[in-house]
C-alpha positions as MATLAB code, in Angstrom:
seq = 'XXXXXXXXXXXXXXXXXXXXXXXXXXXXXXXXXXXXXXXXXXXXXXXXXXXXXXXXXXXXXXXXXXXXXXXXXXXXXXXXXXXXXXXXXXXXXXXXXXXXXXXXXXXXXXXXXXXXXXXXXXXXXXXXXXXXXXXXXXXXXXXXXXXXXXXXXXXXXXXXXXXXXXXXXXXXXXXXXXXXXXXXXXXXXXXXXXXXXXXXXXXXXXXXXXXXXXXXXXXXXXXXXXXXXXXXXXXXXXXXXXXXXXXXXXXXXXXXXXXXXXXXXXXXXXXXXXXXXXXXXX';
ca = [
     126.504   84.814  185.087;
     125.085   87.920  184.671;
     127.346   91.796  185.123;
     127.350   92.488  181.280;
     129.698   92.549  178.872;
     132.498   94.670  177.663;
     134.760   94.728  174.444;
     138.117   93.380  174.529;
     140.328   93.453  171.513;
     138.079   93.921  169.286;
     135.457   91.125  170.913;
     132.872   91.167  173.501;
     133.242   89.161  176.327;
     131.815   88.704  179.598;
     133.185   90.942  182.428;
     133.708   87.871  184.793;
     136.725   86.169  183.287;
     139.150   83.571  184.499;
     142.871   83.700  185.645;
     145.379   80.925  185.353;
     148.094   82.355  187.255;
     146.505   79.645  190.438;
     146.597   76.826  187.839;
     150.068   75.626  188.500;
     151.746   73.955  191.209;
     153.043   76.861  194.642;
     154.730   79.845  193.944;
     152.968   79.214  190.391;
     155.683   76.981  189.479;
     156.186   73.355  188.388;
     152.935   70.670  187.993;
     149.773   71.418  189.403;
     149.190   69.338  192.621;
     145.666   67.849  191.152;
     146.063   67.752  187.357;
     142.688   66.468  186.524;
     141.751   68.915  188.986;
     143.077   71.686  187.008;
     141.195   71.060  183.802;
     137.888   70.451  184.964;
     138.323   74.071  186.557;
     138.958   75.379  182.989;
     136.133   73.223  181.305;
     133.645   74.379  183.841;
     134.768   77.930  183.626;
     134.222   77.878  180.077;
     130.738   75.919  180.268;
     129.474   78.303  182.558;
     129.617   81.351  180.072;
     133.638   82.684  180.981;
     134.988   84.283  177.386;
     137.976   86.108  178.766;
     140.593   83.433  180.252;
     144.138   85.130  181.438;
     147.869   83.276  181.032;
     151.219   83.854  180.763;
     153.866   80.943  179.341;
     155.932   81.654  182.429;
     152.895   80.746  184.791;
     154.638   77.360  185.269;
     156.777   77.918  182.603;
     154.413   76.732  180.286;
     151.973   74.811  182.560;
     149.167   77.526  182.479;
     149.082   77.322  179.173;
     149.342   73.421  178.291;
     146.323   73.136  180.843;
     144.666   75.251  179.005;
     145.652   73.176  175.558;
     144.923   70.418  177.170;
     141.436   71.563  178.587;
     139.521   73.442  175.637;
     141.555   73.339  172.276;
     140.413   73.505  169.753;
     139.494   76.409  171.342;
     135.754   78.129  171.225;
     134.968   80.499  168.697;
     134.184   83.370  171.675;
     137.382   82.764  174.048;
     139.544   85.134  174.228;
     143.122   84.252  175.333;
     145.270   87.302  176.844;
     148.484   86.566  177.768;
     151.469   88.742  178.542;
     154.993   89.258  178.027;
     158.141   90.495  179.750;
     159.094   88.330  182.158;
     160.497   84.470  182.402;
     161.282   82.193  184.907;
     164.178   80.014  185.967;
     165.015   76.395  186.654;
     164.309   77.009  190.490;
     161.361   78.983  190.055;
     163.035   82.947  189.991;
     161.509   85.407  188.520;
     163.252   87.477  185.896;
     162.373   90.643  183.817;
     162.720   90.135  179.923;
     162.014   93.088  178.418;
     164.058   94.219  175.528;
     162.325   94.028  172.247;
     164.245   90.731  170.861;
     162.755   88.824  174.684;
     158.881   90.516  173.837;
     159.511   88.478  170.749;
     160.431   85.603  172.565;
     157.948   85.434  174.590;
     155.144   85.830  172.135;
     156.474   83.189  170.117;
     156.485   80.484  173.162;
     153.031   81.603  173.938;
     152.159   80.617  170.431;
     153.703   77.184  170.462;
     152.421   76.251  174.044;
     148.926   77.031  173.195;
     149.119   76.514  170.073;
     147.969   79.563  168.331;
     148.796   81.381  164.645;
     147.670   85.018  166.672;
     147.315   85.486  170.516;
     144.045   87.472  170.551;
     145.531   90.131  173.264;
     148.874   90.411  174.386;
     149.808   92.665  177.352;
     153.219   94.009  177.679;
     154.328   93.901  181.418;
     156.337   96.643  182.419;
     159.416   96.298  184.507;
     160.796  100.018  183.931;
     164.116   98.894  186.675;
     165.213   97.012  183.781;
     165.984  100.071  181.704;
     164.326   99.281  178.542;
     163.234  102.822  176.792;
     159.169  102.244  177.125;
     158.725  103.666  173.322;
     160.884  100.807  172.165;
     158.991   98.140  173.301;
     155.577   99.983  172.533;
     156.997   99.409  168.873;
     157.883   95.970  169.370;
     154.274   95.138  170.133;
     153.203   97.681  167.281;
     155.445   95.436  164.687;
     154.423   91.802  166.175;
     150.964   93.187  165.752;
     150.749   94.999  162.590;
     154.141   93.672  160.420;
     154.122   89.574  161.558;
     150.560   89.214  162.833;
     151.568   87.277  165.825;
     149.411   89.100  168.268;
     146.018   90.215  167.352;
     146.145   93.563  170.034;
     148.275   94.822  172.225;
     147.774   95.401  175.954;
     149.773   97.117  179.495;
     150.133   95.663  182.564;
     152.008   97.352  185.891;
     152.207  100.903  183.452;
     151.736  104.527  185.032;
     149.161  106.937  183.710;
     151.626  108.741  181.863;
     152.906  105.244  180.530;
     149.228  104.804  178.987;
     148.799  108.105  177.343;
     151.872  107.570  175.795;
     151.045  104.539  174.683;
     147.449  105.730  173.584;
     149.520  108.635  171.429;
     150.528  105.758  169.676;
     148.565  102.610  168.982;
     145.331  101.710  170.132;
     145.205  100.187  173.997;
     143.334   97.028  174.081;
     143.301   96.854  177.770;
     145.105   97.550  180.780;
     146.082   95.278  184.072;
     147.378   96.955  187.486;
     146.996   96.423  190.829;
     143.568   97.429  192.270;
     141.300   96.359  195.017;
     138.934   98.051  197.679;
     141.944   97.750  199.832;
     144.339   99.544  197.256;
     142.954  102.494  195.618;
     146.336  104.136  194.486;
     146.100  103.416  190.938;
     142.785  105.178  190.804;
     143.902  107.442  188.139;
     144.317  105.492  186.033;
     141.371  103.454  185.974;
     139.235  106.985  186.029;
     141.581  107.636  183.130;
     140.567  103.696  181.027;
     137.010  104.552  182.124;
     136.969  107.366  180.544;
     138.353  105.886  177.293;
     136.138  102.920  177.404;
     139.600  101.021  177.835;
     139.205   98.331  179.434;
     140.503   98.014  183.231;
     141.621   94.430  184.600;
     142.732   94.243  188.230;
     144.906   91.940  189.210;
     144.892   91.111  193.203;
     141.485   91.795  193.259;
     140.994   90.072  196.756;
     144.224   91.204  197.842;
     147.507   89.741  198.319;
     150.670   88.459  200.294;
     152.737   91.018  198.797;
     150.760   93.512  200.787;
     149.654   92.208  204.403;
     149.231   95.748  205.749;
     146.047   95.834  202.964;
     143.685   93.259  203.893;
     141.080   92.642  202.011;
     139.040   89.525  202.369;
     139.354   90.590  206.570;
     138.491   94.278  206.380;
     136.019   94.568  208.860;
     133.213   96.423  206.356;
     133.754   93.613  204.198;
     133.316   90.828  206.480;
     130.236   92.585  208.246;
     128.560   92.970  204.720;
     129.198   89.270  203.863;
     127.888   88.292  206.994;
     124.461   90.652  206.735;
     124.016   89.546  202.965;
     124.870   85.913  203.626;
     127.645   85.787  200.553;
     131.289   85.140  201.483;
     133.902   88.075  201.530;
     135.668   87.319  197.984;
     131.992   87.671  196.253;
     131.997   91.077  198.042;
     135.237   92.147  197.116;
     134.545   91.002  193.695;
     131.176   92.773  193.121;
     132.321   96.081  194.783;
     134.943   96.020  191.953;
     132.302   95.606  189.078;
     130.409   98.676  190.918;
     133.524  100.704  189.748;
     133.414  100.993  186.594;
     131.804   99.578  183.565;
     134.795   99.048  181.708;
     136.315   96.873  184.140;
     137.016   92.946  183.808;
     137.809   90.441  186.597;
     140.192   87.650  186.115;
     140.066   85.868  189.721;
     142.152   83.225  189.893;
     140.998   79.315  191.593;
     142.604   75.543  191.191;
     139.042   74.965  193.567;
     135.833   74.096  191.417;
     133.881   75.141  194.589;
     135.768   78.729  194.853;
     135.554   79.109  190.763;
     131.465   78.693  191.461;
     131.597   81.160  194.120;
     133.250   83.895  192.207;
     131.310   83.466  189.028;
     128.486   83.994  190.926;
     129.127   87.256  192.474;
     128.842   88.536  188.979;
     124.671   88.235  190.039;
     125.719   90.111  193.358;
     124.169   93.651  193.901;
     125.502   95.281  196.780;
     123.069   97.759  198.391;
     123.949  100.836  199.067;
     124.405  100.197  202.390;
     127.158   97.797  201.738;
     128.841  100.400  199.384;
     128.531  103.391  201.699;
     130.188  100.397  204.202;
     133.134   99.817  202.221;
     133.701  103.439  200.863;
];
């Protein structure tokens, strides 16, 4: 695995990372259909040089994060955990926002017994501004679980606006941020001009699209599937390099249950595209 490395919370890690959100069972909710399945993704991942691995307790609830228990603790001395907060599931699966201070709390504190960690290296607040919470008030929620308790050892953003991220930046230091971004979506270019220019890092989530957005293909845009084709690579190591090629702040955190899929996108971390391909894709 090769791309280079970039620091996160305070660490350096390797820009190709790993997401869990694909660990659990559909709709990321209950078992995972292969168990055994599901950890030897996570060992391999980690064999194969991945520092950076990406949770949530409500992935499941709680089954991203016991496979990942299960799989590597005690954990290696170079992983870093991220895992977020401000959301939780249901007993049929429904996603819910919890975002007042007290429910940040909450949620930190089940991501420390599931994994079962004194300090989650990097926790990212996910913002939900519908439900109302002032976004100050739970900047200062992280601020205290970081600073007063020690429960979380930096403090991230997720699904934030550029103005959301200055304001956090005017108060605390940013230890990363995760939007939506792919070749396919572009609008939250901004902000990662904005990280870039920081030397914040930028973590996309969707990075090879998604089902939430069918009118933005990604893995079936035609320059993408002609440049797979010419290079003889599949269309998610394309996707995945071109995203690399953006910035050199930015982390990927593609998600697989398959071992053969996990192989594919760690190695598109070794993928130059030429600049035909890039002209290509725009």
């Amino acid at each position: 695995m090769n791309a280079g490395v970039c620091w996160l919370g305070g660490r350096k890690v390797h820009r190709m990372g790993f997401g869990a959100m694909q660990l659990p069972g559909p709709r990321v909710f209950g078992p995972p259909l292969d168990r055994q399945r599901a950890v030897d993704v996570l060992r391999y991942a980690v064999a194969e040089g991945v520092d950076h691995i990406d949770t949530a307790q409500f992935y499941g609830p709680n089954v991203a994060n016991e496979l990942i228990h299960a799989a590597l603790y005690p954990y290696p001395a170079e992983l870093v955990l991220v895992s977020k907060v401000g959301a939780r599931r249901d007993d049929s699966g429904g996603i819910h926002e919890a975002q007042r201070p007290e429910q940040l709390r909450e949620g930190v504190l089940a991501n420390l017994r599931s994994l079962q960690l004194d300090q989650v290296p990097v926790v990212n607040l996910r913002r939900h501004p519908e439900a109302g919470v002032p976004f100050d008030e739970q900047v200062a929620a992280m601020v205290a679980m970081r600073d007063d308790e020690g429960l979380i050892g930096a403090i991230g953003l997720s699904n934030v606006t550029t103005e959301e991220y200055a304001r956090a930046r005017a108060i605390t230091e940013v230890a990363c941020v995760q939007n939506a971004y792919n070749l396919a979506d572009r609008s939250d270019q901004a902000l990662l001009d904005a990280c870039t220019a920081d030397e914040v890092p930028y973590v996309p989530f969707f990075p090879l699209g998604s089902a939430f957005q069918p009118g933005k293909p990604v893995l079936t845009a035609p320059a993408v599937v002609t440049t797979a084709m010419r290079l003889g690579v599949t269309t998610a190591q394309v996707a995945l390099a071109w995203l690399l090629r953006q910035s050199p702040s930015l982390l990927l955190i593609p998600g697989t249950s398959s071992l053969t899929h996990l192989r594919e996108n760690l190695a598109a971390a070794k993928l130059e595209l030429d600049p035909e391909a890039m002209d290509a894709i725009g």
